[in-house]
C-alpha positions in Angstrom: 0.0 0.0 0.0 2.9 2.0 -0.4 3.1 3.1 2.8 0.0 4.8 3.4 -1.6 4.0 7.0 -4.5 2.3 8.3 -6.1 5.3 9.9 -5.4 7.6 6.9 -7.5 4.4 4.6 -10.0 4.9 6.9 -12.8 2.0 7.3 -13.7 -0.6 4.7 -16.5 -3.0 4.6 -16.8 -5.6 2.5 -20.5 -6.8 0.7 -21.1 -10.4 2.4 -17.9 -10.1 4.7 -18.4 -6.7 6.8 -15.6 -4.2 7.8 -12.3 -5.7 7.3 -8.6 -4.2 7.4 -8.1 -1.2 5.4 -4.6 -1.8 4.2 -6.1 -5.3 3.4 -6.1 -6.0 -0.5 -9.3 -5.8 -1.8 -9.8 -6.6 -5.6 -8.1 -9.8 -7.7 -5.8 -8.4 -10.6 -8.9 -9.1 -12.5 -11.3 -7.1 -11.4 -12.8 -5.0 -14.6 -13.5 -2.2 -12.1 -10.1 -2.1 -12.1 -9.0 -3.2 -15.3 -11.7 -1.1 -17.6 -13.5 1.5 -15.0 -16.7 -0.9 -15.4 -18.8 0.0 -12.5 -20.9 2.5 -10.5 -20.3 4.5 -7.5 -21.6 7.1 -5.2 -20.5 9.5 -2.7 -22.0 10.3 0.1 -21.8 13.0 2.5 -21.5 12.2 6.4 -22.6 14.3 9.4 -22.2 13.3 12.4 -22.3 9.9 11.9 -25.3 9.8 9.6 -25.1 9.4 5.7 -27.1 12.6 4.2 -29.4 12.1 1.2 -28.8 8.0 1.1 -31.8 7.2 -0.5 -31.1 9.4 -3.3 -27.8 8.2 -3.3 -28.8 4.8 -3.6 -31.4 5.6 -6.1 -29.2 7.2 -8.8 -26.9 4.5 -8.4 -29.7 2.0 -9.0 -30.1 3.8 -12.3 -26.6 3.6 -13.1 -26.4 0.8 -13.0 -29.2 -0.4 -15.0 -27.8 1.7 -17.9 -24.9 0.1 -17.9 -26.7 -3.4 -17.4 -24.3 -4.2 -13.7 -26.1 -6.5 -11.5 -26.2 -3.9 -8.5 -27.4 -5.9 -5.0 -30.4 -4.4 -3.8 -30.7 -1.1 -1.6 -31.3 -2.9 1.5 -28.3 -4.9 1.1 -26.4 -1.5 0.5 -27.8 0.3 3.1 -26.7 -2.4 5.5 -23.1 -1.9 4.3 -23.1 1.7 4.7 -24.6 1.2 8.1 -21.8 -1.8 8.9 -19.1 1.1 7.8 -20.8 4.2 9.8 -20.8 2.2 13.0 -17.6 1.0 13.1 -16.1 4.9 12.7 -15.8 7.1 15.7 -18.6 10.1 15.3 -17.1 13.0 13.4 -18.6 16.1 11.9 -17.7 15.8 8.9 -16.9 12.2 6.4 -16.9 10.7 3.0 -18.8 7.5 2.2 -18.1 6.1 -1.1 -20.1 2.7 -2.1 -18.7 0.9 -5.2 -20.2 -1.8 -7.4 -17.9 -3.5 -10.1 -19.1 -5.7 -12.4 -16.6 -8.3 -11.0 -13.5 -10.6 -12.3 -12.9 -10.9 -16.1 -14.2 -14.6 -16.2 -17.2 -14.5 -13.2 -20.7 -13.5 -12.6 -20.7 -11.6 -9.1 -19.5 -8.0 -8.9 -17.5 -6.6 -6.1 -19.1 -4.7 -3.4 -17.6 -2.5 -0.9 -17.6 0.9 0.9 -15.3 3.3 2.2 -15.6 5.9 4.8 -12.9 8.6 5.0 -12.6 11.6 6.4 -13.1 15.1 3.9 -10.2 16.3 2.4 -8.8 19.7 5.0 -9.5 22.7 2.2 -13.3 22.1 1.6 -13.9 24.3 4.5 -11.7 27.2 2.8 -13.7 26.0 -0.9 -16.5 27.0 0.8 -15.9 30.0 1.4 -13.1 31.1 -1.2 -14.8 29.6 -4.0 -13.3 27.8 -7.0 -12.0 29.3 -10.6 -13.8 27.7 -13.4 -12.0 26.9 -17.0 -14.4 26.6 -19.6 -13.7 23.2 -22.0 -16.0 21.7 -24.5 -17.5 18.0 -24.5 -17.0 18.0 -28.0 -20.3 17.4 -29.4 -23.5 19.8 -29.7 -26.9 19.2 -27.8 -29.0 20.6 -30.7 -30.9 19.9 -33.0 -30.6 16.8 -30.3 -28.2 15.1 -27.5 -26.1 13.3 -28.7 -25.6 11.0 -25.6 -29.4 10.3 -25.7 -29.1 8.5 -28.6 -26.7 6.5 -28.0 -26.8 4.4 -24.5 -23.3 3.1 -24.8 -22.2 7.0 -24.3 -23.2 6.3 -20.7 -25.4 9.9 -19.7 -26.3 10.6 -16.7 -24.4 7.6 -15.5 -22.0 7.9 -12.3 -19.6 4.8 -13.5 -15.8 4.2 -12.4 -14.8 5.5 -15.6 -13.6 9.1 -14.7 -10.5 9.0 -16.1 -12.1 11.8 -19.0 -12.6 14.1 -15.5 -9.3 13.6 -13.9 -7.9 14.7 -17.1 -9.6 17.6 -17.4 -9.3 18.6 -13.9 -5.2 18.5 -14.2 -5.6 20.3 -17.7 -7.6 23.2 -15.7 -5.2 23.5 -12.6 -2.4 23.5 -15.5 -3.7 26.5 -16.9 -3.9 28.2 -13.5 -7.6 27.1 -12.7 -9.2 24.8 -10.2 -12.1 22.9 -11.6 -13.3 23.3 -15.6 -16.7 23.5 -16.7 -17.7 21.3 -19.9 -19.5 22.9 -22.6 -21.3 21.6 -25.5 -20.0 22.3 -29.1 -23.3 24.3 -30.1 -21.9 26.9 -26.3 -24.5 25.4 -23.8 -23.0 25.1 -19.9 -23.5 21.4 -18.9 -21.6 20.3 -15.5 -18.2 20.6 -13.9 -15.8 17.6 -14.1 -17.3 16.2 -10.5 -20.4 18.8 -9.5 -23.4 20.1 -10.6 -23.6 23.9 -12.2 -26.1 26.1 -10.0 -26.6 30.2 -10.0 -29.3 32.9 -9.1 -31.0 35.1 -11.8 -33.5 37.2 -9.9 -35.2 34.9 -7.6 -35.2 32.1 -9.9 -32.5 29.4 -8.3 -31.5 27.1 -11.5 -29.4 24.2 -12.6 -29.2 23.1 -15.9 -31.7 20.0 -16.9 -30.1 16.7 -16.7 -32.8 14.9 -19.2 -31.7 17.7 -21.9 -28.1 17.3 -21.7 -27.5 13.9 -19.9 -25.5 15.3 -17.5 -25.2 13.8 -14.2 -28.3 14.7 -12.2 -27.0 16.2 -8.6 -28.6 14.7 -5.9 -26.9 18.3 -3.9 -28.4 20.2 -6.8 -31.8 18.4 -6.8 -32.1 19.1 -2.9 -31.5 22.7 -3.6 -33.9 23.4 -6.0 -36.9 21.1 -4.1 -36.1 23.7 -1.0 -35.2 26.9 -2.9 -38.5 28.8 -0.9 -36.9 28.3 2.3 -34.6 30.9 0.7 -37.2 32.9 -0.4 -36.4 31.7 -4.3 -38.0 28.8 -6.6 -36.4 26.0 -8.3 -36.1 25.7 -12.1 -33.7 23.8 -14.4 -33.0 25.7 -17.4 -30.4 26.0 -20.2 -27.7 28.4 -19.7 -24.7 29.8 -21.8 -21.4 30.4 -20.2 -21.3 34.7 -20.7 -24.7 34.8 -19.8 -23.8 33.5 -16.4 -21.4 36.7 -15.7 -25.1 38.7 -15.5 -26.3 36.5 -12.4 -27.2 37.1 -8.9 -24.0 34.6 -8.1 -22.9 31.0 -9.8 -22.2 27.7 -7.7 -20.9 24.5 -8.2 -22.6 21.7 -5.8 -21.6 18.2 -5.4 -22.0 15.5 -2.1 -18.8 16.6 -0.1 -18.0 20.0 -1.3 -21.0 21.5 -0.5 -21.8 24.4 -2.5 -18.6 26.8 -3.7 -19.2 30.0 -5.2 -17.8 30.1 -8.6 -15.3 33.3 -8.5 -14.2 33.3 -12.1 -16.0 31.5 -15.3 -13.1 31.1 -17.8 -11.4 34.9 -18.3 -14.4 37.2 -16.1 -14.4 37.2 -12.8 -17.8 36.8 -10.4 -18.5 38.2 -7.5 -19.4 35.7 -4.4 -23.2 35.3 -4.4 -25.0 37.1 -1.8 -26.3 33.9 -0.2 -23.6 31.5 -0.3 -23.8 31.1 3.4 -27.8 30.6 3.0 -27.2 27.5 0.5 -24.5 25.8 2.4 -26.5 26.5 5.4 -30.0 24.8 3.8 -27.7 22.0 2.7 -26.7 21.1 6.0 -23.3 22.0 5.1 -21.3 23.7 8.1 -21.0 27.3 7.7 -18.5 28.6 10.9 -16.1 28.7 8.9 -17.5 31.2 6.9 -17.7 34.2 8.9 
């Protein structure tokens, strides 16, 4: 494990075999989540002990994995493995709890099945506040006169697979040219997502993220939450289409994913933006800490 401690791991429980030692080895050399990214995931954020939004969590994996045809155990029995992780971790304020599905060795019929729980990495709090800088990329294909990813199932949209090697890339191109995160962007100019969160801003007191059905993006379960509770902020929820310079005319512009939270987006490719008045009020509804903000 290349030296890399037990306590850093964190916990790991094993489908059918419970928490076992986290600098154990986990996966055959065959495993084709391993070998070709074929699987599913999710990530889920932990408060206190308690995995937030698990159901929808569990739900959008369930689609995943249907998509890609993986023979996902059920959400009871994944549940019970989050629960088997959870308990066996001291209480802390703040976790990550990833649940993984491959679809198993090259020559068998059983995936693998495991979750880890770790703790959040030590700048989110500072994300939070500070925000991230946003390079725009394109996806490389348009979304009119029709998506193409809708067409064409094998293109995997709106699926969270193990295949984010396409993301990883474009999140070291980005930092590489000075950046945090990028933000993809259809040929035809349409914002979609960024490489691991959901797109959110404010135009009036209209809340919006952009529609996952239209673009096959990854539909945010943070996002989704949002939107369903955007009165409490005195605002209502809509999913609309959005280009990138019309953003820079907003009442502020987010990214939102599980762990991170919700990070005001401080600069959109060469313009700079303004944090949005109620970036404490989003992380705040999100159930996101917010101390650190003030």
């Amino acid at each position: 494990m290349g030296g890399i401690t037990s306590a850093l791991m964190g916990i790991v429980a094993v489908l059918g075999r419970g928490v076992v030692p986290a600098d154990e080895p986990l996966l055959h050399a065959d495993d084709l989540g391993a070998l070709r990214g074929d699987g599913v995931f999710e990530t889920v954020h932990v408060r206190a002990g308690v995995a937030w939004n698990l159901t929808e969590h569990l739900a959008r994996m369930a689609r995943s994995a249907e998509r890609m045809e993986l023979a996902l155990p059920g959400a009871d029995a994944l549940r019970g493995l989050a629960e088997t992780a959870l308990a066996a971790a001291p209480e802390q304020e703040e976790a990550a709890l990833r649940l993984i599905c491959t679809r198993g060795r090259e020559y068998g019929d059983e995936p693998t099945v495991y979750v880890t729980l770790n703790p959040i990495a030590a700048n989110l709090p500072e994300i939070r506040r500070d925000g991230v800088k946003l390079m725009l990329a394109s996806i490389g294909y348009p979304l009119e006169p029709a998506d193409v990813r809708a067409s064409a199932p094998w293109l995997l949209g709106q699926v969270k697979s193990l295949s984010y090697a396409i993301n990883m890339a474009g999140q070291r191109a980005a930092r590489a040219a000075g950046f945090d995160d990028l933000l993809w962007v259809s040929a035809d100019g349409w914002a979609m997502e960024a490489s691991t969160a959901s797109l959110m801003w404010i135009d009036g007191d209209v809340l919006c993220t952009v529609p996952p059905e239209r673009t096959s993006i990854l539909p945010g379960t943070t996002s989704r939450f949002l939107l369903d509770h955007a009165a409490e902020l005195g605002l209502r929820g809509e999913e609309r289409m959005v280009r990138p310079e019309d953003l820079s005319h907003t009442d502020g512009v987010w990214v939102a994913s599980s762990v991170r939270g919700v990070a005001p987006v401080t600069r959109l490719g060469e313009v700079d933006l303004p944090v949005g008045a109620l970036n404490a009020a989003m992380l705040e509804l999100a159930g996101f800490p917010v101390a650190e903000l003030a």
